[in-house]
N, C-alpha and C positions, 0 to 999 in steps of 0.2 A: 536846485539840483546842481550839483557839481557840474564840472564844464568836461572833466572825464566821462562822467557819468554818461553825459547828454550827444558826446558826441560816439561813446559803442553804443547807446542805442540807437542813435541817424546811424551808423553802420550797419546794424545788426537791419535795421528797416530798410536799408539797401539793398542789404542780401537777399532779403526777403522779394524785394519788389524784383529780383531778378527770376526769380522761381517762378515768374507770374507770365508762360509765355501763352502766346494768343491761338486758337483755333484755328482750323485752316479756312474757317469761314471770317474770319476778319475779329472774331468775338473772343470773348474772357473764355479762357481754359479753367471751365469749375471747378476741377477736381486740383487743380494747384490753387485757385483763389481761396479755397475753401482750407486747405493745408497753410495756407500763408495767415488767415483770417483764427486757424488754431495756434499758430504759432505769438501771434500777438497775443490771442489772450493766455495761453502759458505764459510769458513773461510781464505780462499786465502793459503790451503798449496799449494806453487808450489814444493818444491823439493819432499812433499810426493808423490803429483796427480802422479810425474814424475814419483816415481818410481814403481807407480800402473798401468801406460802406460810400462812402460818398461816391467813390467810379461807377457802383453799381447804378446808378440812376443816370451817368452819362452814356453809359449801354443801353438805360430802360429796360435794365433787367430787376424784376419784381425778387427776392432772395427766398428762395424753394425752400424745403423742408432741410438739405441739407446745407445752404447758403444761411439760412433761419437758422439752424440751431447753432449754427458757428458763428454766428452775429450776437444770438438770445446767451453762449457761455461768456463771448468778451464780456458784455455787458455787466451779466452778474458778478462776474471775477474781477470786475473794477467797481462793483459797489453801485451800478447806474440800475435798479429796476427799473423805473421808469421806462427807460429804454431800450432794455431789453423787452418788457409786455408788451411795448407799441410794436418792435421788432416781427413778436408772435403773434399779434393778434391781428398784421397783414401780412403775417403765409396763408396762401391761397386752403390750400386743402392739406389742413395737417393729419403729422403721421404720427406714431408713436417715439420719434427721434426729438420732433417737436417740442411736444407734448412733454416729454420727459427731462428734455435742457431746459425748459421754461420751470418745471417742478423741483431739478434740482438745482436749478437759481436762486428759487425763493428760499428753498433748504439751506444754501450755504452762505445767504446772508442772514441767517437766523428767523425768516419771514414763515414761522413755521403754521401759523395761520390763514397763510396768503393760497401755500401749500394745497392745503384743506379744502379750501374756495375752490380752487382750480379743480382737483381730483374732484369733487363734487360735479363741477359743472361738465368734466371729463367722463365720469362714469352717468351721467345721463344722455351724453349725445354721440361719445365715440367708443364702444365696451369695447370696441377690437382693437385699441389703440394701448390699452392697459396689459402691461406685461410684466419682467419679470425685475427691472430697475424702477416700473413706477409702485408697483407697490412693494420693494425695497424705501422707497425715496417717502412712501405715504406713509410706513410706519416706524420710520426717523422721526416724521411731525408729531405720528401721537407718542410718539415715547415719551419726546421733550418736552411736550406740554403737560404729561401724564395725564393724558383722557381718559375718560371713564373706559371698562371696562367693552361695553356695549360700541364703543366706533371700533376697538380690538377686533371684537366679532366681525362686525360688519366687513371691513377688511377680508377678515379673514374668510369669509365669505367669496368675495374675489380670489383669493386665493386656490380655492377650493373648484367654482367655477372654471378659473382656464386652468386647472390641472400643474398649477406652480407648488404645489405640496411636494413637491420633490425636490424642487430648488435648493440647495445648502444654505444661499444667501437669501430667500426669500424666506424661510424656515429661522435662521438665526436671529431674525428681525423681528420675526413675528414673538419668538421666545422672549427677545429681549421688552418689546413694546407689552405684550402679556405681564411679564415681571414687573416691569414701572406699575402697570393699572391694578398689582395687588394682584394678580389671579396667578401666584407664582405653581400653584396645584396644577393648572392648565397647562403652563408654560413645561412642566415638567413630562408631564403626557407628552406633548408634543416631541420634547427632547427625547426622550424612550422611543418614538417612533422612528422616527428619524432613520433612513437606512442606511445613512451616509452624514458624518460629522468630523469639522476639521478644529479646530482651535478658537477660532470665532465663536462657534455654537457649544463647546466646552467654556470659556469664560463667561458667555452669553446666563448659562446656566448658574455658574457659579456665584456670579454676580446677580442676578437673580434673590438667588438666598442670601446672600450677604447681605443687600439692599434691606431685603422683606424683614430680616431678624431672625430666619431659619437658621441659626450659625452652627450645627451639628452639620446637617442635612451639609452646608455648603463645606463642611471638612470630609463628610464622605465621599462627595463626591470629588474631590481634589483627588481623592486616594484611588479611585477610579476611573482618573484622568488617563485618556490614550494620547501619547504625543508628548511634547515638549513643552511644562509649562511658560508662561511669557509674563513680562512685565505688568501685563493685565491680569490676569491669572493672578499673581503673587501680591497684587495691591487688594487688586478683593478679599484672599485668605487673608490678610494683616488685618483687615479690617475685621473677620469673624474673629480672628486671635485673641484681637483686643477688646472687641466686647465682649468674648464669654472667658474673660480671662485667663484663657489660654498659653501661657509662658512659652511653656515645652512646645510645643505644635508649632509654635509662631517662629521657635531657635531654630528649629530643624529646619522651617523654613528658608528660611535668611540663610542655611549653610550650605541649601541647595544652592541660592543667588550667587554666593559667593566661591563655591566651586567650577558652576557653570560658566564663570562670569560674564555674566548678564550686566549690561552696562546699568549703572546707579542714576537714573536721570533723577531731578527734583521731585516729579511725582512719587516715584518708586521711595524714592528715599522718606518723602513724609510718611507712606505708610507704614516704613520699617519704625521710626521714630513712634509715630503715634501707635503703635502697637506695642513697644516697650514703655510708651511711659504708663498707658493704660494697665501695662500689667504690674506696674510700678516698679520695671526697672529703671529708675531714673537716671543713677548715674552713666550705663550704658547710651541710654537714650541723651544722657547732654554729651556724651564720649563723641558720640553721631553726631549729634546738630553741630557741636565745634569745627569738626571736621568740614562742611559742609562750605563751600563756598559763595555760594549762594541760596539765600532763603527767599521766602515769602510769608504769607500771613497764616499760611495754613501751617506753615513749619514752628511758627514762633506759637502759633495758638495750641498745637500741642503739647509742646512745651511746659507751657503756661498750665491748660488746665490737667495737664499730669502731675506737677507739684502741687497744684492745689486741692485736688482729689485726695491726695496725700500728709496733706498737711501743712508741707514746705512754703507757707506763704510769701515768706521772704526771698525764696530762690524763686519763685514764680514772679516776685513783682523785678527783681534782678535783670530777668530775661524782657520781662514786657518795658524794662524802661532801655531798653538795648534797640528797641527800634526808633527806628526817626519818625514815622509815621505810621500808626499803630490804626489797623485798621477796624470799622465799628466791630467785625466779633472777634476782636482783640479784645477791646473795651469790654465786651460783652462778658467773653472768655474771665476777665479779672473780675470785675464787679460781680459775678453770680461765682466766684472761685472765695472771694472775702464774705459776703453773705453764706456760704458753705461753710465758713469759720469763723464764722459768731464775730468776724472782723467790722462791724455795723457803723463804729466810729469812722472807719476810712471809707467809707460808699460812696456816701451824699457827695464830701470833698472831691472823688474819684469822677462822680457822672456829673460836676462842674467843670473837671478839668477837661473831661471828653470836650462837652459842647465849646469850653475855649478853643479847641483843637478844631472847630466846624466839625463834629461828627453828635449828630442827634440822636438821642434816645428810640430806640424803637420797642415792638412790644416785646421780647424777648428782655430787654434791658428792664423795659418797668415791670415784667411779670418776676425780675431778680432782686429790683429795688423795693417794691413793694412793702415784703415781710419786715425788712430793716425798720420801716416807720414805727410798728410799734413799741420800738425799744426807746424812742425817743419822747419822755414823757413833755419836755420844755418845748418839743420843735413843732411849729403849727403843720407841718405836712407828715406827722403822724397822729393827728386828728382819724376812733369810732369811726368810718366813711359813711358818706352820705349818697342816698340815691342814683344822683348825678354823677360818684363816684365810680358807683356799680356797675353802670351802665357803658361808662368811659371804658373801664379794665374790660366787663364782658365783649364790647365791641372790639377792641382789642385782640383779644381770644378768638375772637369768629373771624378775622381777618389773616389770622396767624395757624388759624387749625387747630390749637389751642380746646380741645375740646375736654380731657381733662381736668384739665386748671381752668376752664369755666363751670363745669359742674361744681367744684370742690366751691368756687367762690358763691355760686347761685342757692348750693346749700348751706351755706353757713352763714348767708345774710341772714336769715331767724334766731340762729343759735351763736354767735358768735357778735353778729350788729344790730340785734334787736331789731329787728325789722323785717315787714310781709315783702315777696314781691310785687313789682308794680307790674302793670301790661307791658310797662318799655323794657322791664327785665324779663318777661317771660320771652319778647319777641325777639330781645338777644339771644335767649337759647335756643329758639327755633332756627337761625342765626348760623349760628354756630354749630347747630347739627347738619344743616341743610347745605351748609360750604363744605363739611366733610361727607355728604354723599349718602348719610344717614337720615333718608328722606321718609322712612316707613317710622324709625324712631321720633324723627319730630315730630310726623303726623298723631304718635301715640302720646306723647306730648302733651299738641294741644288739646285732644280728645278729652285729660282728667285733668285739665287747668281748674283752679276754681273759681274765675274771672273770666267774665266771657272774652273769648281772643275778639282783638279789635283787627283793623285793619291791616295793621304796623305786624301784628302775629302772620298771618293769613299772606298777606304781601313777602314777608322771608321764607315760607317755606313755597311761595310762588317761586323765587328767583332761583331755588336751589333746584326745582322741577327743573327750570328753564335752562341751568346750568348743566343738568345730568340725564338733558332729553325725556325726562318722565311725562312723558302724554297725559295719560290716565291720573296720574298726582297734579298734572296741572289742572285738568278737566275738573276735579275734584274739588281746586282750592278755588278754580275762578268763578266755581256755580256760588260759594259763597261769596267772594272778592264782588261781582257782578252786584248779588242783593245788599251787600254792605255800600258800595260805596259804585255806584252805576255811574257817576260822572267820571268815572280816572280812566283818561283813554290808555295808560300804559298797559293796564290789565288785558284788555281787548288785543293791543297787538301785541306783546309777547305770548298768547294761547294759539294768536294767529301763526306767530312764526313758528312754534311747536309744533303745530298741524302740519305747516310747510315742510317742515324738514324732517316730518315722515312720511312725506307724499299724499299726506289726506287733505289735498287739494278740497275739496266742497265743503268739508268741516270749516277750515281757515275762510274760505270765503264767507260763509255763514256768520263767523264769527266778526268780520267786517262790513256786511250787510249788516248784521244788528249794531257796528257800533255808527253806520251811516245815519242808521235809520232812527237811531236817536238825536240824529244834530249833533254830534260831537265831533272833535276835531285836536288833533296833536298841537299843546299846546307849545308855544313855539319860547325858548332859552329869552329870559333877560339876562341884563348887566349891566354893571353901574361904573363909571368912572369918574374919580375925583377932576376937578379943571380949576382953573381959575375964578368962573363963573361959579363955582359951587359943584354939587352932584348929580350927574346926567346919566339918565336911563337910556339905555338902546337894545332893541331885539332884534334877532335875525332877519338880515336884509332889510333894517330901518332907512328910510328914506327922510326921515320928518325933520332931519338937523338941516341948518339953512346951511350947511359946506358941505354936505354929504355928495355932494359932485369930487372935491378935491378929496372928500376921501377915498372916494373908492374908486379916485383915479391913482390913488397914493398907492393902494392897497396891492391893486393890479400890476403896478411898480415890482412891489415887491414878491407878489407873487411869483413875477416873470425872472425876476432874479431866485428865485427858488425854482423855478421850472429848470433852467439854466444848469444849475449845479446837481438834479439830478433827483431832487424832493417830487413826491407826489403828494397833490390835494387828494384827499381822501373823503368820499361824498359817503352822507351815512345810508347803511342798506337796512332797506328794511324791512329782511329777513338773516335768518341765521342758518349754517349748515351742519347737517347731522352729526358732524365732526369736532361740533364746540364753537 
C-alpha cells in the first residue's frame, strides 16, 4: 500500500477512535462504538474494525445483536466468513438484525448455498426472526443458483405467512427468483397483483420474459411500462430485439437512450451492439464497438458471432484476432461460427491454437467440433465413433444440459453408426434427463428400455430425485436400487437425507436403521500418491505410514495458516437442505 494511502487511513481511524466517547459509567458508549465499527466496514478497514473487536473483550463486553451484526457486516465486506460465523454464532440471543447481516454476508460473498443452510436452520428454530430483508436476501440465493421451482414455493410460503405480500421489494424478488426457475406464468400473476410497482418490479418482469424466450410478451410489456425505463430495462428489451429479429423495435429503442441520455456504460453498450449485429446490422454494430473504448469478451463475442451468422467470416476472424487474450467463448464463439461455414479445414488448426493459449475445450466446444470430423476422410479423429465415443459426448451433454443434442446423438447411434444402445448409453440419457429436471420423463424412459436398467440407469435418475427434492421418485427408484445392489451404502443415505429435508424424520431414520442393521458402513475415500519408494495408498485419517506423526503435524501447520487468512475447513454434512 502506498505510504499516502496508509497514512489517511491511520487518519481516518483517528477520527474515528475519537467518536468513541465512554459512558458515564466508565464503559463503551454502544451506540458510537457500533457507528465507528460501520464506518470501518464501509471503507473496508479490516486491521482497524479488528482492533475495535479486540477492546471489546478488554471491557468483557460479549457483542449483542447490534454490536454482532456490525462485527458479522465488517467481516463479510472484507471477505473473512469465517469470522464473521464465529462472530454470529456467540450472540447470546439473536434477532432478526442478526440473523439477517449473517445471511447477507454469505450473499455478498457469493456463498449462496451457505445462505440456504442458514435460512433453513433459521426457519426451524426462530420463524419470528424472518422478515422482510430475510427473505428478500433468501430469494437472491435461489435466483442465483436457479433452484427448482418448489424451494420458490416454499419461500413463498413465508411470504404469505408473515403477510410480506405487499412488500414491493419482497414481491420483485419473488417475480424475479419465479422467472429464473422457469415458472415465468406465475411470476406474471404475481406482477398483475401487485397494488403497488416501481421499476425494480417492471424490469424484474421484463426480464423475466426476455430470459424465458417469451420475446413478444416482453415487448408488450415494455409498452406498458409505467415510469422511466432504465438501463436495466433497455438491456433486456436489446436482448428480445435481437432474438426475435426485431430491427425496428430495437432502433426506436436506442433513440429513446440516446434522447434521454442515459449514460452508455459497458453493459448497456454490449446489448445495443449485440442486438444490431443479431439483426444483421453489422456495419452499425462495428460503427459502436469502434467507438467504444473499452471492451470485454462479451463485446468482442458479439461481434464475432454476428459476422459469422452472416457469413463475414473473415471480418469475424479480423475482430477475434484484435484481442490479446481471447477468452474460451471467444474460442467458442469462432470455432462453432467456421463449423457454421462449412469452414472444417480451419477448426481442428483453430481448437490447437486455443489449448496453446491455456484455454481447454469444453462441451460446448466439442459439441461444435464434432460434425467437422466427418469431413475428414485421411484424419484418424473423424473415425464411424465407437461406443466409448458415445458415451464420452452423451456425458458431456448431461453435464451441459445439453439435452437436445443428446437425444439427436442417442438416436442416431442405430441409423447413422450402426449400432444398439448399450446400458452405459441408456444411463447417459436418464443422465441427462434427470440433470434437466425431467424426472417423470426419465422415469418413462427406463419403463420401455429394452435392456433391463442396470444399476448405472436406476442410480441417475436416483441423483436427479435427489437434486430436485423428489421424495416419492426417490422412494420409487431406491425400492429397486435396494434389490439391485443392497450393498451401496450411498443409496441408503441419500433417500435418507431426502426424507430429512422434508421433515419425515422416522422415514430417514428407518432408512438408517435398515442400513445399520445390515452391517454396512460409508465406505471411507482412498488415494494414491507417486514417491520415490514407488506407489502409496492412504485413506481418510490413515494412521499406518511410519511418519504419519510429521505429517499431520505438517498438515495442521498449514491448516493453521489457512485458518489465519481467513479459509474454513469444511466437515462434510450429512444431510442436505430443502433448498438444494
Amino acid at each position: 500500500m502506498k505510504i499516502s494511502n496508509r497514512l489517511a487511513l491511520q487518519s481516518h481511524f483517528a477520527a474515528i477512535q475519537q467518536t468513541l466517547p465512554q459512558n458515564h459509567h466508565g464503559g463503551l458508549h454502544i451506540g458510537a462504538y457500533g457507528s465507528a465499527i460501520q464506518r470501518c466496514a464501509d471503507r473496508r478497514l479490516l486491521l482497524q474494525g479488528k482492533q475495535l473487536h479486540a477492546r471489546l473483550f478488554l471491557f468483557s463486553i460479549t457483542p449483542s445483536n447490534f454490536l454482532g451484526s456490525k462485527l458479522v457486516t465488517l467481516y463479510a465486506k472484507c471477505s473473512l466468513m469465517h469470522y464473521a460465523r464465529k462472530v454470529f454464532d456467540e450472540i447470546p440471543s439473536k434477532n432478526s438484525f442478526s440473523w439477517n447481516a449473517m445471511l447477507m454476508g454469505y450473499s455478498f460473498n457469493g456463498m449462496f448455498h451457505k445462505s440456504l443452510d442458514l435460512f433453513y436452520t433459521l426457519s426451524l428454530t426462530q420463524m419470528t426472526c424472518i422478515d422482510n430483508f430475510t427473505i428478500s436476501c433468501i430469494l437472491k440465493a435461489l435466483s442465483s443458483l436457479c433452484c427448482s421451482s418448489n424451494s420458490a414455493k416454499e419461500v413463498h410460503c413465508f411470504v404469505i405467512r408473515g403477510g410480506l405480500d405487499r412488500d414491493v421489494f419482497v414481491m420483485n424478488a419473488l417475480i424475479m427468483c419465479y422467472s429464473r426457475c422457469s415458472q415465468v406464468v406465475i411470476a406474471r400473476k404475481l406482477f398483475d397483483r401487485m397494488p403497488e410497482r416501481d421499476t425494480v418490479s417492471w424490469n424484474s418482469m421484463i426480464a423475466g420474459y426476455s430470459q424465458g424466450g417469451f420475446y413478444e410478451e416482453c415487448k408488450r410489456l415494455y409498452l406498458e411500462m409505467l415510469g422511466v425505463p432504465d438501463a436495466v430495462t433497455v438491456a433486456s428489451m436489446m436482448q428480445a430485439c435481437g432474438q426475435s429479429n426485431d430491427l425496428v423495435f430495437g432502433m426506436e429503442i436506442h433513440q429513446m437512450v440516446n434522447d434521454s441520455g442515459m449514460k452508455m456504460d459497458m453493459l448497456l453498450c454490449n446489448a445495443v451492439i449485440a442486438m444490431y449485429a443479431k439483426c444483421g446490422s453489422l456495419d452499425y454494430a462495428q460503427e459502436l464497438f469502434d467507438e467504444m473504448s473499452e471492451k470485454d469478451e462479451v463485446t468482442y463475442g458479439s461481434m464475432i458471432s454476428g459476422y459469422m451468422s452472416y457469413g463475414f467470416v473473415d471480418k469475424a476472424m479480423a475482430v477475434f484476432r484484435e484481442m490479446e487474450r481471447p477468452g474460451l467463448s471467444n474460442w467458442n464463439a469462432v470455432i462453432s461460427g467456421l463449423v457454421q461455414n462449412n469452414q472444417y479445414e480451419r477448426v481442428l488448426d483453430l481448437v490447437q491454437e486455443m489449448q496453446a493459449f491455456g484455454s481447454w475445450p469444453n462441451a460446448v466446444t466439442l459439441a461444435s467440433i464434432l460434425p467437422s470430423f466427418s469431413y475428414f476422410s485421411n484424419l484418424r479423429g473423424g473415425k464411424e465413433p465407437d461406443p466409448v465415443t458415445i458415451t464420452a459426448v452423451l456425458t458431456a451433454c448431461s453435464h451441459s444440459g445439453l439435452v437436445d443434442e443428446a437425444w439427436n446423438i442417442f438416436n442416431s447411434m442405430s441409423s447413422k453408426c450402426g449400432m444398439q444402445p448399450l446400458v452405459e448409453q441408456y444411463a447417459c440419457m436418464v443422465s441427462v434427463l434427470s440433470r434437466a429436471g425431467k424426472l417423470s420423463e426419465a422415469a418413462d424412459f427406463i419403463s420401455k428400455m429394452p435392456i433391463e436398467p442396470s444399476a448405472k440407469v436406476w442410480g441417475a435418475l436416483l441423483h436427479g430425485a435427489s437434486v430436485y427434492g423428489d421424495v416419492e421418485m426417490g422412494k420409487f427408484v431406491c425400492d429397486r436400487l435396494f434389490e439391485i445392489e443392497p450393498e451401496n451404502t450411498g443409496n441408503y443415505i441419500i433417500m435418507a437425507n431426502l426424507y430429512s429435508c422434508h421433515g419425515r424424520w422416522e422415514e430417514a431414520d428407518m432408512v438408517r436403521d435398515r442400513l445399520k442393521g445390515i452391517g454396512l458402513q460409508k465406505i471411507r475415500g482412498s488415494s494414491w500418491i507417486e514417491t520415490s519408494r514407488g506407489l502409496l495408498s492412504f485413506i481418510a485419517k490413515d494412521v499406518s505410514h511410519e511418519r504419519s506423526d510429521e505429517i499431520y503435524a505438517l498438515l495442521e501447520g498449514l491448516l493453521g495458516l489457512m485458518r489465519e487468512e481467513g479459509y474454513v475447513l469444511q466437515e462434510e454434512l450429512d444431510y442436505e437442505t430443502p433448498f438444494g
